[in-house]
C-alpha positions in Angstrom: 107.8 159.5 94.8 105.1 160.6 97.0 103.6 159.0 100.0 100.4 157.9 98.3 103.0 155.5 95.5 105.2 154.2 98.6 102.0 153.0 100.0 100.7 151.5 96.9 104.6 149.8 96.3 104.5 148.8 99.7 100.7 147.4 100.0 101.9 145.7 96.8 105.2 143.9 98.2 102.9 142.8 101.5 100.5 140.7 99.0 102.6 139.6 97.2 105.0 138.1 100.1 101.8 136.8 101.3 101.1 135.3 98.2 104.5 133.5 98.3 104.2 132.5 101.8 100.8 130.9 100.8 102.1 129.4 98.0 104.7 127.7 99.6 102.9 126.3 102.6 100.7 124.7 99.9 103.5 123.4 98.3 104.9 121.9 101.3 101.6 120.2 102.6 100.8 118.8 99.4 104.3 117.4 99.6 103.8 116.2 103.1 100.9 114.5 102.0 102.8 112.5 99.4 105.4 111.6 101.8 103.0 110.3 104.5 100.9 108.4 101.4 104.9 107.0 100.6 104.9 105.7 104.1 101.3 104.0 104.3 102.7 102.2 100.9 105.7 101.3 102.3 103.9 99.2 105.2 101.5 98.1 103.1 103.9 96.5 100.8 105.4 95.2 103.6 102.5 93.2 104.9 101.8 91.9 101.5 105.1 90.6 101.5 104.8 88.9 104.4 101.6 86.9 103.5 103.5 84.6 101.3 105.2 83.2 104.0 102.6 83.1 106.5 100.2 80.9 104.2 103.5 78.8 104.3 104.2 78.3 107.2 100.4 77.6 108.2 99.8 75.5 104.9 101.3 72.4 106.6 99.0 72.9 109.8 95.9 74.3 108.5 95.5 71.7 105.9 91.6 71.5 106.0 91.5 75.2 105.8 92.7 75.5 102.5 90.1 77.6 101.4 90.4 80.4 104.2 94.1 80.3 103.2 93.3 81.2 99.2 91.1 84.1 100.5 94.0 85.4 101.5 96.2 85.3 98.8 93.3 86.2 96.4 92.4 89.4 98.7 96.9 90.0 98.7 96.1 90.3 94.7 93.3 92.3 95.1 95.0 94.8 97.0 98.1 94.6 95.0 96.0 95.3 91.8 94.7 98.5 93.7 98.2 99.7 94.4 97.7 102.7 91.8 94.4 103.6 92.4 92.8 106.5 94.6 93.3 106.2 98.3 89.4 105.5 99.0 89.8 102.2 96.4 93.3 101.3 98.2 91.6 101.9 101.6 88.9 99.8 100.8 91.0 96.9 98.8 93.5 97.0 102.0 90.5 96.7 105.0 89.4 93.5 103.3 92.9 92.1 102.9 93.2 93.0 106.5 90.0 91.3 107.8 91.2 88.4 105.5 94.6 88.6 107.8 92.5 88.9 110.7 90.6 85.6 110.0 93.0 83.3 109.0 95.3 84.4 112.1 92.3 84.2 114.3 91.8 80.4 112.7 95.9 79.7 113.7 95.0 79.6 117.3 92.9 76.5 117.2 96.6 74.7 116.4 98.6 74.5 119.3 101.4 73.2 117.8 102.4 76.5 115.8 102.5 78.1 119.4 105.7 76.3 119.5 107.1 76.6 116.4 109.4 79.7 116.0 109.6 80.7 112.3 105.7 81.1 112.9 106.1 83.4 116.2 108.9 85.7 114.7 106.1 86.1 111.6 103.7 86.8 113.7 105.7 89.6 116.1 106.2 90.7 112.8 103.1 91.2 111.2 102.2 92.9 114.5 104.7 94.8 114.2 103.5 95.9 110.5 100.3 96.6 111.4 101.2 99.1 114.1 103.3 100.9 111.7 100.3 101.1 109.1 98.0 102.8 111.9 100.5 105.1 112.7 101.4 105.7 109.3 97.8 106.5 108.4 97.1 109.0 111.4 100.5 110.9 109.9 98.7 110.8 106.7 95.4 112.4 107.6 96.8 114.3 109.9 98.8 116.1 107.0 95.5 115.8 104.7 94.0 117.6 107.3 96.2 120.8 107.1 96.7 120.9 103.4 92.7 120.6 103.3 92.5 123.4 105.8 94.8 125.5 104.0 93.0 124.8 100.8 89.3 125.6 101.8 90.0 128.2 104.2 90.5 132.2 103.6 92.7 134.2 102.6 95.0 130.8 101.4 92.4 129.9 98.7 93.0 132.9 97.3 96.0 131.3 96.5 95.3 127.7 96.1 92.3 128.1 93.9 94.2 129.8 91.1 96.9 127.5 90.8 94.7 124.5 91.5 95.6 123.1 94.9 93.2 120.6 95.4 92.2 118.6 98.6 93.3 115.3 99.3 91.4 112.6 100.3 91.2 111.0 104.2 92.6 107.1 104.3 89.5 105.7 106.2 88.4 102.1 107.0 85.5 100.7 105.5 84.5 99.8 109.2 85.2 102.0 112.1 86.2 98.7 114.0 88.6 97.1 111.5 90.9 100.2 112.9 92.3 98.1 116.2 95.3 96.4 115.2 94.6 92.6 115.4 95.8 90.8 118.6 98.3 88.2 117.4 99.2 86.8 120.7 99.4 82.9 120.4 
């Protein structure tokens, strides 16, 4: 062979290892992004569990606040129902069963006898507990949406990603900036 075809064979290995190296970092971010969407759901599911027993154990103190109580086991369905639906739906669906949370624990202050009653508190270290994982879970998420968007959109990877349709993901974002504190649930 002559200089001129080792060239050509060689240029030719080069793009196509860069091709597979391409590849396969979109592979793994999309799969990254799957895992850290597993761990949102996963805390998620977690809360909703939860709010079963918390309208419990307030039912018997909060008995003229029945009402603020079925909000929040109508807006637990809601956001149940969601569970298969895109991220932007489920981020919505989940911020209002969060506000819902929000109120209803918010209401549980004006009883001073729950401060006392220790079913209650270990619920409520709980939930807090819960919540901070579901913040944390969701920076992991966008923070790995962010890369696999980046590799995506950006050159000389979509060259690759376009072709075998890698696709972005979408960002979990609140439907208001300040429903993104974690509640204070100190009785």
């Amino acid at each position: 062979m002559q200089a001129w075809q080792w060239i050509g064979v060689a240029l030719a290995a080069l793009v196509t290892g860069y091709g597979i190296w391409c590849y396969n970092r979109l592979v793994f971010n999309r799969h990254r992004v799957a895992e850290a969407w597993s761990g949102i759901e996963v805390q998620l599911k977690r809360r909703s569990s939860l709010i079963p027993n918390l309208v419990a154990a307030l039912r018997e103190y909060m008995a003229h606040e029945r009402g603020t109580l079925e909000a929040l086991t109508e807006q637990r369905s809601a956001a149940q129902r969601h569970e298969g639906d895109t991220v932007s739906e489920r981020g919505v669906a989940e911020t209002q069963l969060g506000t819902a949370l929000m109120r209803v624990l918010i209401l549980a202050e004006a009883y001073p006898q729950l401060k006392a009653d220790g079913s209650f508190l270990a619920l409520q270290r709980t939930l807090s507990e819960v919540e901070d994982q579901i913040q944390m879970s969701r920076r992991y998420y966008n923070g790995a949406v962010r890369e696999l968007n980046i590799l995506v959109e950006s050159v000389p990877s979509n060259l690759v990603a376009r072709p075998l349709r890698f696709t972005t993901a979408e960002y979990f974002t609140l439907a208001d900036a300040r429903e993104g504190h974690a509640p204070t649930l100190e009785f």
